[in-house]
C-alpha positions as CSV (number, residue, x, y, z in Angstrom):
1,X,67.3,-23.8,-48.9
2,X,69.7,-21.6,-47.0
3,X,68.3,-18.1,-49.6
4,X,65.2,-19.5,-47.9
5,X,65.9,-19.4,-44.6
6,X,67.8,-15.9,-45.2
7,X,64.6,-14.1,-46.8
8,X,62.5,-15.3,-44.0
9,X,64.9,-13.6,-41.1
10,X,65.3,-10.7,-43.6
11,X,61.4,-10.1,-43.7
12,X,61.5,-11.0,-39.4
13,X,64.0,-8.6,-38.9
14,X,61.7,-5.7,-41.0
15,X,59.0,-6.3,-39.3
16,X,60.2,-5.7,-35.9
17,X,62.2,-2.7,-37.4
18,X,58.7,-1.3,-38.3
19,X,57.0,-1.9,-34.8
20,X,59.9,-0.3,-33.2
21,X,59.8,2.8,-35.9
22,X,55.7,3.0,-34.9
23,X,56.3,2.9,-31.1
24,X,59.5,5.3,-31.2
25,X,56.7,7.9,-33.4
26,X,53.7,7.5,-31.3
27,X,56.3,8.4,-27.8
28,X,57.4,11.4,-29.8
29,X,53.6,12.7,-30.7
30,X,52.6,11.9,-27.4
31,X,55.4,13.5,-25.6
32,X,54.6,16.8,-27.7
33,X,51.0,16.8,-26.7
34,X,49.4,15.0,-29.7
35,X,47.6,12.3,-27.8
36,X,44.3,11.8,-27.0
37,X,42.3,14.5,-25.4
38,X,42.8,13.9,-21.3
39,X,38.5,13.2,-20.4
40,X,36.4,15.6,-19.1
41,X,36.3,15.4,-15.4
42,X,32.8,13.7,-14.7
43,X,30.4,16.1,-12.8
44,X,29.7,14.6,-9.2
45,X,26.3,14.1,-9.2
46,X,24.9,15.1,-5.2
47,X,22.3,13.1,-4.4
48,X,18.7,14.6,-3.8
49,X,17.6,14.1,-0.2
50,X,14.5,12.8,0.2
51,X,11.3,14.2,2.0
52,X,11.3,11.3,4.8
53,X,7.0,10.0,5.4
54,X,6.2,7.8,8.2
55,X,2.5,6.9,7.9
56,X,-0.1,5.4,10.5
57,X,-1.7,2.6,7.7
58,X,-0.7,1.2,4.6
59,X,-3.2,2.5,2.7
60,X,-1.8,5.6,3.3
61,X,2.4,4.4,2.6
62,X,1.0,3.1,-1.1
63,X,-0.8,6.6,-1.2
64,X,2.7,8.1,-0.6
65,X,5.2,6.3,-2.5
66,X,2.7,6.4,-5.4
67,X,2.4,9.9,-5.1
68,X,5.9,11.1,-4.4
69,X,7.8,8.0,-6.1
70,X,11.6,8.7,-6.1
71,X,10.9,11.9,-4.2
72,X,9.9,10.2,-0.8
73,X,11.4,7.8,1.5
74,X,8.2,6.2,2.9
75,X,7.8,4.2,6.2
76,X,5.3,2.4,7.8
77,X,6.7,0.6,10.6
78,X,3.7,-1.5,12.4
79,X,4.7,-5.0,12.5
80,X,2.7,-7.3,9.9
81,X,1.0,-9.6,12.2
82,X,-0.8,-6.6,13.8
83,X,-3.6,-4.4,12.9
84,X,-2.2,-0.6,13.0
85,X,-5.7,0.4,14.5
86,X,-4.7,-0.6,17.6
87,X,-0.9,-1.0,17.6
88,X,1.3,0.8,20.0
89,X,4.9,1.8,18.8
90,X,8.2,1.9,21.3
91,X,9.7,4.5,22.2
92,X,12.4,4.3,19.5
93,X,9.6,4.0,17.0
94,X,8.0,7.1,18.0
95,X,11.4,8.9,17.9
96,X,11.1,8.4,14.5
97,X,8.3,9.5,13.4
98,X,9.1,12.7,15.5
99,X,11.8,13.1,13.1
100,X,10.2,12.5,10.1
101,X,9.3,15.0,7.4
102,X,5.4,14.3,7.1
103,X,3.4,12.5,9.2
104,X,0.4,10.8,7.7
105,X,-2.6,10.5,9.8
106,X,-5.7,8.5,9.0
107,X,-8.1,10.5,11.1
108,X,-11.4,9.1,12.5
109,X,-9.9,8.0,15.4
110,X,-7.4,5.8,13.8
111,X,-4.1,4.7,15.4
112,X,-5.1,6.1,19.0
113,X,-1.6,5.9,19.9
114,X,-0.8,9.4,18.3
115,X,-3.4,11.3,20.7
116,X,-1.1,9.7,23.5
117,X,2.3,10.6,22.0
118,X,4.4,13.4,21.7
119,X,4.3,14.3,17.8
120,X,5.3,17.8,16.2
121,X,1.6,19.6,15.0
122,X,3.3,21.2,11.8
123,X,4.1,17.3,10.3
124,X,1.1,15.8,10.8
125,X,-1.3,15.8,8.3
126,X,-5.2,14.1,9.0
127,X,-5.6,13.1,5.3
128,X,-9.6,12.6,6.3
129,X,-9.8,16.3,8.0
130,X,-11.6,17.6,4.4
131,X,-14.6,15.1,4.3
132,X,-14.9,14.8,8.6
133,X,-19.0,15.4,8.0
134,X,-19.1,12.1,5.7
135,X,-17.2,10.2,8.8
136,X,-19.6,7.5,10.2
137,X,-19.8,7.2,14.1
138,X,-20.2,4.1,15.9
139,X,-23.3,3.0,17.5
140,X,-22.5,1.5,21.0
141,X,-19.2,0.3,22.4
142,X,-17.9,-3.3,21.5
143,X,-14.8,-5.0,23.7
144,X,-13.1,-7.9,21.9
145,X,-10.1,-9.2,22.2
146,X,-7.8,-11.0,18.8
147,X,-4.4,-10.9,17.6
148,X,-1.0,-9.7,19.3
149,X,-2.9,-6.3,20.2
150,X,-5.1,-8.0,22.7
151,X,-8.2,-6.5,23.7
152,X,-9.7,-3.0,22.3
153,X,-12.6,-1.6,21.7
154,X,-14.9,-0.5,18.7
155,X,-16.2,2.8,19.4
156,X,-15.9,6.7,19.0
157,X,-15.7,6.9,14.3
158,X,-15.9,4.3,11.8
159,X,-12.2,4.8,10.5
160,X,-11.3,2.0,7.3
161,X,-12.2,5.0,5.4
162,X,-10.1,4.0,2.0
163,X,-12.7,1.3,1.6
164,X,-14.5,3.7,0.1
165,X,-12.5,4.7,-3.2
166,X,-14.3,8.2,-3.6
167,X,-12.8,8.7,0.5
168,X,-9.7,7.1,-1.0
169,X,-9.2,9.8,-3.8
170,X,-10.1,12.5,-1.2
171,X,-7.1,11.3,1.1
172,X,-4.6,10.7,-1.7
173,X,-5.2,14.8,-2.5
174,X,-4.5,15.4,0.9
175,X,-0.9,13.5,0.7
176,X,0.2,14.6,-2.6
177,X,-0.9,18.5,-1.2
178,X,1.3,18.1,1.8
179,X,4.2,16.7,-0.5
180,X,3.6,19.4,-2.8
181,X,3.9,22.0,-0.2
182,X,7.3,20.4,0.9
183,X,8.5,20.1,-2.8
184,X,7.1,22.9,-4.3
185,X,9.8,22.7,-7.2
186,X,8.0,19.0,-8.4
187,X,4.3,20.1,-7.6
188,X,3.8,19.0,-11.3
189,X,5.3,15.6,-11.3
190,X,3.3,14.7,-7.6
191,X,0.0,16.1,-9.5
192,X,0.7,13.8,-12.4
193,X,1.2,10.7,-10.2
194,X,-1.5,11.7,-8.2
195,X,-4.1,11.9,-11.8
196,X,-2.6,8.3,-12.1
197,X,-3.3,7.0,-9.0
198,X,-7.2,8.8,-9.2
199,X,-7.8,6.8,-12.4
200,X,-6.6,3.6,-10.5
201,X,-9.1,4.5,-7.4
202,X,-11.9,5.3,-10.6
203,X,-11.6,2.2,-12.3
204,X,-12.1,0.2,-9.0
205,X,-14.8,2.5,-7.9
206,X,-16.8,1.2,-11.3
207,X,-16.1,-2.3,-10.7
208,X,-17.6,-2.3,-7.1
209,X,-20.4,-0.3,-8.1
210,X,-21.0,-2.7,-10.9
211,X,-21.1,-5.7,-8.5
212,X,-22.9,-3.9,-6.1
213,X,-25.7,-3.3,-8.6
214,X,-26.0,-6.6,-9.7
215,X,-26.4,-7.9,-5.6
216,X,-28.9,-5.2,-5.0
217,X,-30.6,-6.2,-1.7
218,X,-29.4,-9.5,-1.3
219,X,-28.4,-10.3,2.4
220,X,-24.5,-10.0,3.0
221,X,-22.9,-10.9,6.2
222,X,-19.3,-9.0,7.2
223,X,-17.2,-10.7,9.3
224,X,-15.7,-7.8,11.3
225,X,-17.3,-4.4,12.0
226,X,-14.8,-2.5,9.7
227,X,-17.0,-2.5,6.8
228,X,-18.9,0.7,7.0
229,X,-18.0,3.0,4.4
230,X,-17.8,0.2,1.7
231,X,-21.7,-0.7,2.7
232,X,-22.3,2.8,2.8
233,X,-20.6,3.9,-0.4
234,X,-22.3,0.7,-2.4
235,X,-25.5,0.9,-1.1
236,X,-25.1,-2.9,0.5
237,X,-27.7,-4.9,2.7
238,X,-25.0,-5.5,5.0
239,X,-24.9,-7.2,8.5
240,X,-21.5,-7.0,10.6
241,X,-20.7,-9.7,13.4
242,X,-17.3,-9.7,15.5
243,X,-15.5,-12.7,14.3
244,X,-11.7,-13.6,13.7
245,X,-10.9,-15.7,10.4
246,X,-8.5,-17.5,12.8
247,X,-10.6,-18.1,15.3
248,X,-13.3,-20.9,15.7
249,X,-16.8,-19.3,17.1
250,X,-18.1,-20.2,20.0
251,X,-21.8,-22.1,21.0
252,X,-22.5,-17.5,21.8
253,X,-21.3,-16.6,18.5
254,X,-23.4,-19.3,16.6
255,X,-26.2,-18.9,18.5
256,X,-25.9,-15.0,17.7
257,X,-25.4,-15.5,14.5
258,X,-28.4,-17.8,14.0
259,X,-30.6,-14.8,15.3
260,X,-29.5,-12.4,12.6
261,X,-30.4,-14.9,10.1
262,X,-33.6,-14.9,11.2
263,X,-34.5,-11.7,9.7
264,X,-31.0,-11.2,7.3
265,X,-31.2,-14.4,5.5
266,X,-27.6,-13.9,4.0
267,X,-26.0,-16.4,1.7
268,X,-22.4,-15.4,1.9
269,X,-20.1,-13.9,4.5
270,X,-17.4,-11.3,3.6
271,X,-13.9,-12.1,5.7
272,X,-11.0,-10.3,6.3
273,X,-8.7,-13.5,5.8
274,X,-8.9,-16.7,5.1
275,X,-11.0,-18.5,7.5
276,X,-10.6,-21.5,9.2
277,X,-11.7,-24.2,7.1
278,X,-13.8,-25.6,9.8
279,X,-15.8,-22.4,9.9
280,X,-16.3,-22.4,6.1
281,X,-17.7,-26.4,6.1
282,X,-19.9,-24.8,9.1
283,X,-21.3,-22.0,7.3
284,X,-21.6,-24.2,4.4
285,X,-23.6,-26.4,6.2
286,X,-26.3,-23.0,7.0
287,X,-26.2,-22.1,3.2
288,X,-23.7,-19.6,3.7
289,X,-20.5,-19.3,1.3
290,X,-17.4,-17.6,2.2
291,X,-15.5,-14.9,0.6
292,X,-12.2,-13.0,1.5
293,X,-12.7,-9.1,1.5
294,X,-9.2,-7.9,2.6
295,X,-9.4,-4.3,4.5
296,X,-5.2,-3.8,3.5
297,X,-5.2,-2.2,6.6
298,X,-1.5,-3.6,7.1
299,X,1.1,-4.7,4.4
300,X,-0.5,-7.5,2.5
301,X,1.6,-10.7,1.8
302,X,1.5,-10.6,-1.9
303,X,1.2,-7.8,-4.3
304,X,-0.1,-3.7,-2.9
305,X,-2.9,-2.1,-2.4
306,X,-4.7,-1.7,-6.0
307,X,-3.9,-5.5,-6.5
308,X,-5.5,-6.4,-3.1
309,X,-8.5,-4.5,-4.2
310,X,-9.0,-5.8,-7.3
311,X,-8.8,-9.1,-5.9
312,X,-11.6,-7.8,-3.5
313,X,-13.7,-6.9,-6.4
314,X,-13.1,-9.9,-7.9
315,X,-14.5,-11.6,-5.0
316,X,-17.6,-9.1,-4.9
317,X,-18.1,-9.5,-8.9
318,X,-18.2,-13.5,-8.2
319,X,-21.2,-13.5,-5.9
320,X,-22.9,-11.1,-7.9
321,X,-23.0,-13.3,-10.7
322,X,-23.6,-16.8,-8.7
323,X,-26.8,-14.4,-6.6
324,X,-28.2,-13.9,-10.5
C-alpha cells in the first residue's frame, strides 16, 4: 500500500516537473523572438461620404436610393399625413435642402413651394424637363380644400407624372444622370441599378397595358383629378371627380356625380385610399364597385413604390377580368 501511494506522488511530482520544464522553454523562445508573428496593423478603413439627395416626392426618393444605393443618403422630408403637392416646408427644412447635394424636382408644377424658396440653381435637377411637350395642362381652375394642407387649387400642369411608367423611366434617367455626374468614378454601377430599375418600370408597364386592353372602353370613374397620365398612357375611358376617400360626399357631390353617369355609365371608381365604407355601400347601391388606385405620392404605409404599383395593377387586372 505505502509503494502505492509512493509511485503515485512519484508520477505527480513528474508531471509538474514537465509543465514547469515546457513553461521555463516557451519564456526562453519567446524572449529571443520565436513567438508568434506580432499581427499586421489593420488598415483603417475611411468611410466614403455620401452624395446627400433631398427630393420633392417619393416617387422620386425610391428613384434615388434605387439608383445610387450605398452611394446616396436620400431624404424626403414631407410629413406622411400630407400630400407633397401642396406641402410647405419650415424654415429649418428648407435649410436643408439648401445644403443638400442634389435636389430632385418633379417639374410640372409640382411642390410650388420651391418657386417661393431660396434653393441653389446648380442642385436642382427637374427630372421631367426632357419630356416637358408630353406634360398635360389643366383645363380650368378647381379650389378644394382636404387634409392638413387645407385648401389649394388644381391648375397650371397635370404633375403625377410617374403614373405613367414610360414618364417614370424617363425621370429615373434623369436621377441616375445627375448622380452619375456627381460620382463619375461609379457611373457604371448607377447605370446598372438604373437597367434594374427600367426592367421593374417595364414589367409594370405590360401588366397595365394588359389590363387596360382587356377594359377597353368601359366607363371608369377616378376619384381625384390626379389621374391624367395613367388615362392617357393606357388609352382609358376615364372620368375624374374631386372626392376625398375620407370624406363623406355631400347632397352637391351626389347630385354631380349622378349627372356624369348620365352619359359615363361607369361601374367602378378608382380611389386613392381606402374609402369610407359608407361611400362604398353608396356606390354599391348605383352599381358602382370600388377600387384603391394609390398615386404613392407620399411614403406608403406598407412596402415601396414597385410594390404599391403592383398592387395597383392588381386592382386594374381584377376589374378587367370581372368587366369580361
Amino acid at each position: 500500500m505505502r509503494a502505492e501511494v509512493g509511485c503515485s506522488i512519484l508520477r505527480r511530482l513528474k508531471l509538474k516537473s514537465t509543465r514547469l520544464l515546457v513553461l521555463f522553454l516557451v519564456g526562453i523562445v519567446t524572449a529571443c523572438g520565436g513567438g508568434p508573428a506580432p499581427e499586421e496593423p489593420v488598415e483603417s478603413q475611411v468611410p466614403v461620404e455620401k452624395l446627400v439627395i433631398y427630393t420633392v416626392n417619393y416617387p422620386l426618393a425610391y428613384f434615388a436610393g434605387r439608383i445610387g444605393g450605398e452611394l446616396v443618403e436620400v431624404h424626403f422630408p414631407a410629413p406622411g399625413d400630407e400630400d407633397p403637392a401642396y406641402w410647405s416646408p419650415d424654415a429649418e427644412t428648407i435649410a436643408a435642402y439648401q445644403g443638400a447635394d442634389l435636389i430632385l424636382l418633379n417639374g410640372a408644377d409640382y411642390a410650388k413651394w420651391v418657386s417661393r424658396a431660396t434653393l441653389p440653381a446648380s442642385k436642382m435637377v427637374d427630372t421631367s424637363a426632357e419630356f416637358s411637350d408630353r406634360l398635360i395642362p389643366l383645363e380650368g381652375a378647381t379650389t378644394h380644400s382636404h387634409g392638413p394642407e387645407g385648401e389649394h387649387e388644381h391648375t397650371g400642369w397635370a404633375f403625377t407624372t410617374w403614373l405613367d411608367p414610360e414618364l417614370a423611366a424617363l425621370q429615373a434617367e434623369a436621377v441616375a444622370a445627375a448622380i452619375s455626374a456627381a460620382l463619375p468614378e461609379h457611373s457604371s454601377d448607377v447605370r446598372v441599378r438604373l437597367e434594374e430599375l427600367h426592367a421593374d418600370l417595364k414589367s409594370l408597364d405590360d401588366r397595365l397595358a394588359a389590363a387596360a386592353a382587356v377594359i377597353d372602353d368601359e366607363p371608369l370613374l377616378f376619384s381625384h383629378p390626379v389621374y391624367q397620365y395613367l388615362i392617357g398612357r393606357y388609352g382609358l375611358n376615364g372620368v375624374e371627380v374631386h372626392w376625398e376617400p375620407d370624406v363623406a360626399p355631400d347632397g352637391h357631390a351626389w347630385g354631380h356625380l349622378e349627372e356624369k353617369l348620365k352619359t359615363h355609365p361607369a361601374k367602378v371608381m378608382l380611389w386613392e385610399g381606402q374609402p369610407l365604407e359608407a361611400t362604398v355601400r353608396a356606390l354599391q347601391k348605383r352599381g358602382i364597385s370600388s377600387l384603391v388606385f394609390d398615386p404613392c405620392g407620399n411614403h406608403p404605409e406598407e412596402g415601396d413604390y414597385l410594390t404599391v404599383m403592383a398592387a395597383n395593377a392588381a386592382a386594374l387586372e381584377h376589374f378587367a377580368g370581372s368587366s369580361r
